[in-house]
C-alpha positions as CSV (number, residue, x, y, z in Angstrom):
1,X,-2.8,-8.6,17.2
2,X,-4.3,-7.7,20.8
3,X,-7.9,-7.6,21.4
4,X,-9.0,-5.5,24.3
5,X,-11.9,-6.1,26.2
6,X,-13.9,-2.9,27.7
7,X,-16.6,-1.5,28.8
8,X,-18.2,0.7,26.3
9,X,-17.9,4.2,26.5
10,X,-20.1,7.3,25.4
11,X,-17.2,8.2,22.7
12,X,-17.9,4.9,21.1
13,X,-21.1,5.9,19.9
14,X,-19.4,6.2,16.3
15,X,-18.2,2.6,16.2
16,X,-21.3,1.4,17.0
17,X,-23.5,3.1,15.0
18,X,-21.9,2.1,12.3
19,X,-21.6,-1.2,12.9
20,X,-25.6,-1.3,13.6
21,X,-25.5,0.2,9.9
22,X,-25.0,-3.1,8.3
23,X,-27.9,-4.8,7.1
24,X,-26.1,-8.3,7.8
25,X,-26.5,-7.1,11.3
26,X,-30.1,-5.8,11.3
27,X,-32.3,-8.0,8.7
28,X,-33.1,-10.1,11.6
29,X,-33.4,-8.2,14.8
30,X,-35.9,-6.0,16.1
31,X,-34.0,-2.9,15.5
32,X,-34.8,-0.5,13.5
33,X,-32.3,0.4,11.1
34,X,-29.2,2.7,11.2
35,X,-30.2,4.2,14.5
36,X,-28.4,7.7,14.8
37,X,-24.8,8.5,16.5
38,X,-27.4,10.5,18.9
39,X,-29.6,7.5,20.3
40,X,-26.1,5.7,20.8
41,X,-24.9,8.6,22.4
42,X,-27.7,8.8,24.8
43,X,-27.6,4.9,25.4
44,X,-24.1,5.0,26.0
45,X,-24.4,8.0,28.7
46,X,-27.2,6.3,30.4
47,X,-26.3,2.7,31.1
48,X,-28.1,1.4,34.1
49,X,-26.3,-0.5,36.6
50,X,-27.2,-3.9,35.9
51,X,-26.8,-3.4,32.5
52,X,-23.6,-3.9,30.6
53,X,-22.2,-3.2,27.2
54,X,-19.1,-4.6,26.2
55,X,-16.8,-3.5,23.2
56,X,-13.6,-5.5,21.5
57,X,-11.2,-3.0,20.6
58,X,-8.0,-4.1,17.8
59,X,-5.5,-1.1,17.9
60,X,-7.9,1.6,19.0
61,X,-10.7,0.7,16.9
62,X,-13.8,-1.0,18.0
63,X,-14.7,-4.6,16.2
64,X,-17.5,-5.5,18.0
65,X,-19.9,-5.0,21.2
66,X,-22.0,-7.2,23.3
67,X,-25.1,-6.4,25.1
């Protein structure tokens, strides 16, 4: 199994919207819950520069992200 380190991209706005869509993930944040592909979209599209979001990717398909 490789694991693939990246920078996220606006076309993984799927992968992480679902994984926001968990309630494991978002019982204890601030986030409100199931944000839409849209707002992940537009996040994705409008990272600043000293901002980075990272994604771990298993055969194509992403696992997980950092912020």
């Amino acid at each position: 199994m490789k694991i693939e380190i990246r920078h996220a991209e606006p076309e993984d706005a799927d992968a992480l919207q679902a994984i926001h869509a968990d309630e494991a993930l978002y019982t204890n944040t601030l986030q409100l819950p199931m944000p839409s592909k849209t707002l992940w979209r537009k996040r994705l599209t409008d990272i600043p520069d000293n901002m980075y979001i990272l994604v771990a990717e298993i055969e194509g398909e992403v696992w997980g992200f950092r912020l």
